[in-house]
N, C-alpha and C positions, 0 to 999 in steps of 0.2 A: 362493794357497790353501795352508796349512800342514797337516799329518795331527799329531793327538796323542793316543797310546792308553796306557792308563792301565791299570796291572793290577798288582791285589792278586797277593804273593809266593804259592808253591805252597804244599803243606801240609805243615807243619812238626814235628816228631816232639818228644814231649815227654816222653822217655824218658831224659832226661840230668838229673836232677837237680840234678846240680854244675852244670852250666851257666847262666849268666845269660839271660833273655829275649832280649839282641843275638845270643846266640851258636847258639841252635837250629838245628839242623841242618834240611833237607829230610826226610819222613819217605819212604818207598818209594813212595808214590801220589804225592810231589811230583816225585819224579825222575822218572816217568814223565809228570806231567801237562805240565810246565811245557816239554820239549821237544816234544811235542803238540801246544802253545799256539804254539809258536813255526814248527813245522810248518803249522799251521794259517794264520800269516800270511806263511810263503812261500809256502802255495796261492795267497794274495793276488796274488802278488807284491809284497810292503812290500819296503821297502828302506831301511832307516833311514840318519840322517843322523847321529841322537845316542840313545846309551843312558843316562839317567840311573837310579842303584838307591841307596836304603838303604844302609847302612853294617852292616846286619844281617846273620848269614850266610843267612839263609831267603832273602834280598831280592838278595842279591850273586848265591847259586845259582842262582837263578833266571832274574834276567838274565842269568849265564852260559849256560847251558841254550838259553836264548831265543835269546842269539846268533848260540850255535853253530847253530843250525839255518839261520837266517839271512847268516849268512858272513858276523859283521859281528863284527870284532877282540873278544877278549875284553880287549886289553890298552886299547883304547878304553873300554870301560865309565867313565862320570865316577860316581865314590861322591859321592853327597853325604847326609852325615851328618845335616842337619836332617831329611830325611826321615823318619828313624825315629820324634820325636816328633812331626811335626810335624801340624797343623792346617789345614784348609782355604787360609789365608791366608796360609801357607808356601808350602804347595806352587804356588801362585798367582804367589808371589813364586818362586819353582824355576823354574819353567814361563816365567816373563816373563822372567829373567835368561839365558834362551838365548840362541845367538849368531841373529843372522835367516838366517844361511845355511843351518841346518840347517831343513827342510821339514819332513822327519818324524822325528818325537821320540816313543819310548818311556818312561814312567817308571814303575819298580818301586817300588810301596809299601806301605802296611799299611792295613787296615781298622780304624775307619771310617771314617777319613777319605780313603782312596780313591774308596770309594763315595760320601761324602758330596760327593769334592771333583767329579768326575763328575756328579751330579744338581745342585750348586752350577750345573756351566756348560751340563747338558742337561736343566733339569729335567725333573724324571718319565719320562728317558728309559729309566730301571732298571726301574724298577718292583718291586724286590726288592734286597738286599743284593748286593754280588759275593761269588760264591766265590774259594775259594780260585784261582789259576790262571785267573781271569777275564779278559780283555780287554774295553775301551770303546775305540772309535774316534770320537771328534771330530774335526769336520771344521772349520779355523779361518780363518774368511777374512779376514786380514790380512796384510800384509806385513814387520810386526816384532812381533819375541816381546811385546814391552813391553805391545801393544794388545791384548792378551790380555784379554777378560770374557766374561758372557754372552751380550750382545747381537750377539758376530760368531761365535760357536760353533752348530756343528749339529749332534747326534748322525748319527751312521753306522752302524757295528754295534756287536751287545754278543754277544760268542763265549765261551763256558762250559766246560769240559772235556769235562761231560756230554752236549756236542752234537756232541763229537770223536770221530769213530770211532776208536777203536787201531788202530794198524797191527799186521799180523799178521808175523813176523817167517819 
């Protein structure tokens, strides 16, 4: 059994003009959300195996963020750049190109096709868009990346920011 959770970058601040769409920054709710998030699956206890993120900086931060909370190398993060445009059948193709030793695999993306690629492997298990900072956990019963569809995937949870208490400092 392999874990694959799926989660749209935090919220991104669009206060830069000059800036190109790859290059937006986290806005302040994303810096706060997106360690929360990550918070929230070392409550789990997750223990990832592999970080894949966007080439974005909203998608990079985030999975930085993410790591850190989980004490999982930032210098391990794999960028992979198709994610930024990419398409349900991309990230399919992302997802299936992992090594089989890694179990559990995070990938940071962008909506819609986050969401969509998530209801792609559990349909109707959303039932609404992800937000921003969302995680989905799929649960994948096979023993190599490659077998990767719908038919051996199961939803598990779907955790929100909004259902994260803050920590009071």
């Amino acid at each position: 059994m392999k874990s694959l959770y799926l989660m749209r970058h935090a919220k991104s601040s669009w206060s830069f003009e000059d800036l190109t769409d790859e290059q937006r920054p986290l806005n302040g709710r994303g810096r706060e959300d997106a360690p929360r998030m990550g918070q929230a699956l070392a409550k789990r206890n997750i223990q990832l195996d592999l970080l894949l993120s966007s080439a974005a900086v909203r998608a990079l931060t985030t999975a930085a963020l993410v790591a850190k909370e989980l004490n999982y190398s930032h210098e391990q993060i794999v960028v992979r750049p198709e994610i930024y445009h990419a398409d349900v059948h991309t990230l399919l193709d992302v997802v299936r190109s992992c090594p089989d030793k890694a179990n559990s695999v995070l990938l940071v993306g962008h909506n819609n096709t986050i969401s969509d690629f998530a209801n792609l492997l559990s349909p109707g298990a959303l039932h609404e868009e992800m937000p921003t900072a969302g995680i989905v956990c799929l649960h994948v019963n096979v023993h190599k990346w490659v077998e990767l569809d719908q038919s051996n995937t199961e939803f598990y949870f779907f955790d929100r920011p909004r259902d994260k208490p803050r920590e009071i400092e």
